[in-house]
C-alpha positions in Angstrom: 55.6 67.6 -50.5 53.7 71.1 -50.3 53.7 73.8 -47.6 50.9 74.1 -45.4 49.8 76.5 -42.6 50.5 79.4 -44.2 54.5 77.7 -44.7 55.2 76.5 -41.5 54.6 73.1 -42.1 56.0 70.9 -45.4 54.4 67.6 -46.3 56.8 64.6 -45.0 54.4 61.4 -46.3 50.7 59.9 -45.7 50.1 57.9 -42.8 46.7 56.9 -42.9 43.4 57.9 -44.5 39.9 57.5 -43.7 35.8 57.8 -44.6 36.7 61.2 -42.8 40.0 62.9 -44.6 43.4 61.3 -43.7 46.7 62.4 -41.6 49.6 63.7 -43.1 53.3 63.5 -41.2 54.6 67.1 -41.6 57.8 68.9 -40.0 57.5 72.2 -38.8 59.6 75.2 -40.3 62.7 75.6 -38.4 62.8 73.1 -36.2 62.1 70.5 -38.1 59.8 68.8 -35.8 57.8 66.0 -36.9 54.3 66.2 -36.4 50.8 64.6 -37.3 48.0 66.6 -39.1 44.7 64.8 -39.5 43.3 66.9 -43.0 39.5 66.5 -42.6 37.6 66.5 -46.3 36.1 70.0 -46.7 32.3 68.6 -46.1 30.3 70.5 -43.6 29.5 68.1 -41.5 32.7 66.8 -41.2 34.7 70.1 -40.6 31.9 70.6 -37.6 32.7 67.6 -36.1 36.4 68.3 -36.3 36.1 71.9 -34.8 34.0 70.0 -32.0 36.7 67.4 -31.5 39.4 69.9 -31.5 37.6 72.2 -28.5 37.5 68.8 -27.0 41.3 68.4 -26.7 41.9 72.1 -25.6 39.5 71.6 -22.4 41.6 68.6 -21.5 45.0 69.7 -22.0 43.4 72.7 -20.6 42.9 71.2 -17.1 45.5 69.2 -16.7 48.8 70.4 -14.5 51.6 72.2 -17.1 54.4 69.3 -15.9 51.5 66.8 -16.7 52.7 62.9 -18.2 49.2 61.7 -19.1 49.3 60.0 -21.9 47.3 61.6 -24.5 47.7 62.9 -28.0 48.5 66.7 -27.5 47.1 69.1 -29.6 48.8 71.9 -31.1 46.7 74.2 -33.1 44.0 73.6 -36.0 44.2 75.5 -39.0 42.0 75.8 -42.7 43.3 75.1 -45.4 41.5 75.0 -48.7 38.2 74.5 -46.7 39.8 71.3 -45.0 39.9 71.5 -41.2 43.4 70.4 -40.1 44.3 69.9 -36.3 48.2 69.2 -35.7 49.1 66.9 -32.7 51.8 64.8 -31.6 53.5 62.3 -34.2 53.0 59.0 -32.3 53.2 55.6 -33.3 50.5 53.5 -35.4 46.4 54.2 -34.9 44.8 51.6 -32.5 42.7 50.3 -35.5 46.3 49.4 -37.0 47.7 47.6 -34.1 44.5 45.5 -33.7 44.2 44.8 -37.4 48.1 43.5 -37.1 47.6 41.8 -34.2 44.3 39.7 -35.4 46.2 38.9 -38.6 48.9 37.3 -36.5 46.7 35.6 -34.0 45.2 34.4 -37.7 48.4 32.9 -39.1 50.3 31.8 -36.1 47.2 29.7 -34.7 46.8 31.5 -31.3 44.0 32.3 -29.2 41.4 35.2 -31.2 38.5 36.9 -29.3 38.6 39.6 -26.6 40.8 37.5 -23.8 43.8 37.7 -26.9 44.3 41.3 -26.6 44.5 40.7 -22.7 47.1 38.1 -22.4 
């Protein structure tokens, strides 16, 4: 993989792409720290959106208490690169859309119950 971020971050693999751009595993420089960066598609309108998404995480982390567990997907910094927005945050497990698309496909071939109340059981 290629460096990023002016170095400080080398491409590990893909894990997912999008109508929007996709996210790229990366691990810092140094520490070798694993870490998500969602590479918007250098469109206007899409960049915007990202900028606005990423002041969106900073006024939450923003407010809550420094020792704070909440359980949200922490953002680091955002940088440009080649005119595509990138924000790097936490490297967590698989999307939400993933897990429901696995789970449907199992309710699907092992006969159980599908509709809202099978998420819920």
């Amino acid at each position: 993989g290629g460096r990023f971020d002016g170095g400080q971050l080398e491409v590990v693999r893909e894990l997912g792409k999008g109508t929007f751009g996709r996210v790229v595993e990366m691990s810092e420089r140094g520490s070798g720290a694993l870490c998500a960066v969602k590479v918007v598609r250098a469109v206007s309108k899409y960049r915007d959106e990202a900028q606005v998404e990423a002041d969106i995480l900073r006024e939450v982390q923003a407010r809550l208490p420094s020792d704070s567990a909440v359980p949200i997907c922490r953002l680091h910094r955002t940088f440009t690169e080649r005119g595509h927005f990138c924000i790097v945050l936490d490297r967590l497990g698989s999307s939400l859309y993933d897990v429901l698309r696995r789970r449907r496909r199992q309710l699907e071939v092992g006969g159980g119950r599908s509709g809202v109340g099978a998420y819920f059981s």
